[in-house]
N, C-alpha and C positions, 0 to 999 in steps of 0.2 A: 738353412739356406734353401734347401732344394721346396718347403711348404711354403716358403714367404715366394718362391718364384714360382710352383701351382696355384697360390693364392693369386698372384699378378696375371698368371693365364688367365685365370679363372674370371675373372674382374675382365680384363680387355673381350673375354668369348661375351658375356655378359651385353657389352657395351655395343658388341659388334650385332650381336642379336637384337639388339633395340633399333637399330640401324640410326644411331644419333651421331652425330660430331661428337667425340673427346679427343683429350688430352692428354699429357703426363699426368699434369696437376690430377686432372678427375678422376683416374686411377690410384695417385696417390691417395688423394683424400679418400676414394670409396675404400681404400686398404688399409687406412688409419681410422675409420668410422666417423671421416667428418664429414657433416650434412651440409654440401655447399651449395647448394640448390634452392635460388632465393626468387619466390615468386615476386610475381608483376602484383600483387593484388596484396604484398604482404609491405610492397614498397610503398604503394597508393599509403597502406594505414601508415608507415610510416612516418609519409610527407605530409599527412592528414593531422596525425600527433603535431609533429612541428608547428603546423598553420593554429591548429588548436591551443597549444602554450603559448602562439604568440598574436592571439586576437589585438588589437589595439596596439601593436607594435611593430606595427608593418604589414600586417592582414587582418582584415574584417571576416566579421562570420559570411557574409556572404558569398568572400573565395571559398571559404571551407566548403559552402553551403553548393557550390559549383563544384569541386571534387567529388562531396559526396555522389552526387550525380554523376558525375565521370563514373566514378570506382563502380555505381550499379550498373550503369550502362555494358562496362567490360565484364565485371562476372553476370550479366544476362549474356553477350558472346558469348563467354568461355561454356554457362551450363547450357544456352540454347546449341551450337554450334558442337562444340568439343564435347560436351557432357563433362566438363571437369570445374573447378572451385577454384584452380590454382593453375598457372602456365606457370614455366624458368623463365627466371630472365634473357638465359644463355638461349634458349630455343626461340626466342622473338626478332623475328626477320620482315624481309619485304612485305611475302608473303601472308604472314601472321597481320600485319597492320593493315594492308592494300585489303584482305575478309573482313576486320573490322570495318574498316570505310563502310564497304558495302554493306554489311551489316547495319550500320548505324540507318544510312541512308533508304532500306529497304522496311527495315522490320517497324523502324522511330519515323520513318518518313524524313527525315531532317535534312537540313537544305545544307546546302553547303560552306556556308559561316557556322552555323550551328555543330557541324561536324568536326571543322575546324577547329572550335571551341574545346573541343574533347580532345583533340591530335593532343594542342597544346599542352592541356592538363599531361598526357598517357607521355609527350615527351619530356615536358620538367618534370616527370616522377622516374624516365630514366635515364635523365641528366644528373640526375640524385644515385643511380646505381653508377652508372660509371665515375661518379667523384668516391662510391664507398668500394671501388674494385671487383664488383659483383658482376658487371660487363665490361669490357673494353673498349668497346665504339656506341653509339648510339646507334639504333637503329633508323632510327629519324633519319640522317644522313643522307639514304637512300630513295628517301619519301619524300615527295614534295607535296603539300595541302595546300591548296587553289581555297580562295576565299573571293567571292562576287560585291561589287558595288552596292552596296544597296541602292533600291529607289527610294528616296525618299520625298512625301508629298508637303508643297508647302501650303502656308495658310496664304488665302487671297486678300487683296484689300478689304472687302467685304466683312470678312471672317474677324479681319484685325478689329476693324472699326465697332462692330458687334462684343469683342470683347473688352474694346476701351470703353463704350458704353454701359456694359453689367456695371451690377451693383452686387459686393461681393461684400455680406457685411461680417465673415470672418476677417478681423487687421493681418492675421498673418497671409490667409490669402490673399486680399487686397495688395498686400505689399507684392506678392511677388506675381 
């Protein structure tokens, strides 16, 4: 009894020295040798596999094809910013997302739909940890991502008239 409760010290000085949030649980599990420490990057492949089994059944390669670019976008963050491959889930806060923004926005130049586009992917991938109990709230929650109107330019009479005109002698172009 008296090592299994040096072990317990031992594990909370540990914990206390990394200066992180724990728990009981993460004491428990670091004292029973389980590895509950589930990255953000390890869920992207995750929800990636999912979309990937289910091409033609509710997702196109092209969402996948949009992930994939989300998940490089995040580990360009983690190695340009953090130097790391892999964040916890449990350590992704305001703070953590509000540096991505800006990241995206600074390094990608990317406007702010385009940004947005990414939030989304980063929050249904941890919408997907909180339904497998590897977080408890989303952090989204606390974030709010602004998305702009676009402009959009229309065609003038002129332009129309000019395309009723052509002569377009592909039938499927023609058609549409």
């Amino acid at each position: 009894m008296d090592k299994i409760a040096t072990n317990i010290l031992d594990i909370y000085n540990q914990f206390e020295a990394q200066n992180k949030s724990f728990n009981v649980t993460d004491i428990k599990d670091k004292l029973c040798e389980i590895d509950s420490e589930h990255g953000i990057v390890e869920m992207f492949d995750t929800y990636m596999h999912t979309i990937k089994a289910n091409i033609g059944k509710g997702f196109s390669a092209t969402t996948l094809k949009h992930y994939k670019t989300s998940r490089t976008r995040l580990v360009n963050f983690l190695s340009d910013i953090h130097n790391k491959n892999e964040w916890a889930l449990k350590s992704i806060d305001y703070k953590f997302i509000n540096a991505f923004d800006a990241y995206m926005k600074t390094k990608f130049n990317n406007s702010v739909n385009t940004a947005w586009c990414y939030h989304k992917h980063m929050k249904k991938v941890l919408n997907l940890a909180v339904a497998m109990d590897y977080i408890l709230i989303n952090p989204y929650v606390k974030f709010q991502v602004k998305t702009e109107k676009p402009k959009r330019e229309y065609l003038t009479s002129n332009e129309l008239n000019e395309i009723r005109k052509k002569n377009i002698e592909i039938e499927r172009l023609n058609t549409v």
